[in-house]
N, C-alpha and C positions, 0 to 999 in steps of 0.2 A: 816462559814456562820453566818449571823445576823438572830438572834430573835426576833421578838417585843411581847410585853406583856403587861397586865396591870399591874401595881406597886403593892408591897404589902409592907405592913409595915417592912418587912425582906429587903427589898430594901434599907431603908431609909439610912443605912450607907455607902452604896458604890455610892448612890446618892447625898449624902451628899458632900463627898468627891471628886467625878467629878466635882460639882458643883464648889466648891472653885478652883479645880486646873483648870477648863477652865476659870475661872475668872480671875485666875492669868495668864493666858498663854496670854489670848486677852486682860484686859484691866489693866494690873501693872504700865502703865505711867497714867490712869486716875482714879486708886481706893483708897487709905489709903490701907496700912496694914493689918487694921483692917477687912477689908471687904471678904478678904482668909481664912478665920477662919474655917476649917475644922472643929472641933468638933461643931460651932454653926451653920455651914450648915446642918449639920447632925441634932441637936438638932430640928431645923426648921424643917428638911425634915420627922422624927418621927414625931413630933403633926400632921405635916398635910395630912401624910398617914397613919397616927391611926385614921383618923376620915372615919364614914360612906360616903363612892361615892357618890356625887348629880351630877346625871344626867344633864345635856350633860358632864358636867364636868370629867376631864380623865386625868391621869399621866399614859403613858407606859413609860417600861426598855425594851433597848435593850443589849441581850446577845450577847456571842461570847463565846461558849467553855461553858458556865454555870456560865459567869462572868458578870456584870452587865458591860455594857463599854459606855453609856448614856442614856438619858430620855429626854420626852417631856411631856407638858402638855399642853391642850385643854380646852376649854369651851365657856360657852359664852359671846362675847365681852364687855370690861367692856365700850362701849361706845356708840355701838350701840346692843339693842338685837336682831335684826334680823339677827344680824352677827355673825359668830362664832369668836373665837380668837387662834390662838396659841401664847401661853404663855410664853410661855419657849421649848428650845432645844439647850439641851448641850452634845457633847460625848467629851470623856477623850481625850486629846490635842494626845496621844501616839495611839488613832485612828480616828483621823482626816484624810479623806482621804481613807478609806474604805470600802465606804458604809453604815456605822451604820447608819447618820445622816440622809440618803435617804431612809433606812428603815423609822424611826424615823417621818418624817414629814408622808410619804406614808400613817402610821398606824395615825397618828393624822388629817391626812385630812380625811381619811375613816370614824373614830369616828365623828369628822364635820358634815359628807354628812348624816351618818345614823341617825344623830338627829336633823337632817332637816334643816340646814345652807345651803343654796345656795352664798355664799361668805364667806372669810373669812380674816383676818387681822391681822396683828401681828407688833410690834415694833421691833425696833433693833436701838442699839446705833449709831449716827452719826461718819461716820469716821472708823467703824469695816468693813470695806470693806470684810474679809474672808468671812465675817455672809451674808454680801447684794452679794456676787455672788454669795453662796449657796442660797441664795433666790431664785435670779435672775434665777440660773440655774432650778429651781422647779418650773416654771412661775409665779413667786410672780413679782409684778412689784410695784415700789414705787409712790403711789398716791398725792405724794408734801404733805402729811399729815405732821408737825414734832412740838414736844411741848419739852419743856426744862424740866428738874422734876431734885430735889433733890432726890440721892439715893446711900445709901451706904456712905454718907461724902462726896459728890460731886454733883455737879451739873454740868449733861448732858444734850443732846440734842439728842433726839430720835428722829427716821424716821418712817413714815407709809407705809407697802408694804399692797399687795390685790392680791383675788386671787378667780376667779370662782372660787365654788365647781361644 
């Protein structure tokens, strides 16, 4: 059974680590090499769960057995502030398909609604089709929102979903 939690600096290495290996499972035809880098996902993922929580803002881990198996992060929209944002949501490619990742949003909408977001929104790379039906299936719907951004040694094109809170 899945756990959801909020992150704590003891997370940062197994967070680190999902981080790069779902990166490499979904986009190894659009990243460089460089961008899998386990130990600087890691290295990233300590500074920014050593620092003190600012509110609305939120990184949960979800367990299975007492093992970290993915995370989300929430806050507030970097576009609009009346809007919340999910930020990120990644579980480990080897549990894709088990429900972690439906924990995972579940807990990050919840944080959302309780810091008084009545909508929220989030990106997801054009063409990750796995990412936009687990969207889609969470009633995220995509708003024709999409902006191109350098990231990683490449330049994508990112989609806008939404979603009541």
């Amino acid at each position: 059974m899945t756990t959801v939690r909020p992150a704590t600096l003891a997370d940062a290495d197994a967070i680190g680590r999902i981080h790069a290996e779902t990166w490499r499972a979904a986009y190894a035809s659009v990243f460089p090499e460089a961008a899998f880098d386990v130990e600087e996902r890691r290295r990233w993922w300590r500074e920014w769960l050593a620092r003190e929580p600012q509110p609305p803002h939120a990184v949960f881990a979800a367990e299975v057995d007492g093992a970290v198996v993915g995370f989300a992060g929430v806050g507030r929209s970097r576009d609009d502030a009346e809007v919340g944002e999910l930020y990120t949501l990644y579980v480990a490619p080897e549990r894709w398909g088990t429900g972690a990742g439906r924990a995972l949003i579940e807990s990050a909408e919840a944080s959302l609604r309780d810091h008084g977001f009545r909508e929220a929104m989030l990106w997801v790379l054009e063409g990750n089709e796995r990412a936009a039906r687990f969207y889609r299936a969470a009633g995220w719907t995509h708003d024709g929102g999409r902006k191109v951004e350098a990231m990683a040694g490449a330049e994508v094109v990112e989609v806008r979903y939404r979603k009541p809170l």
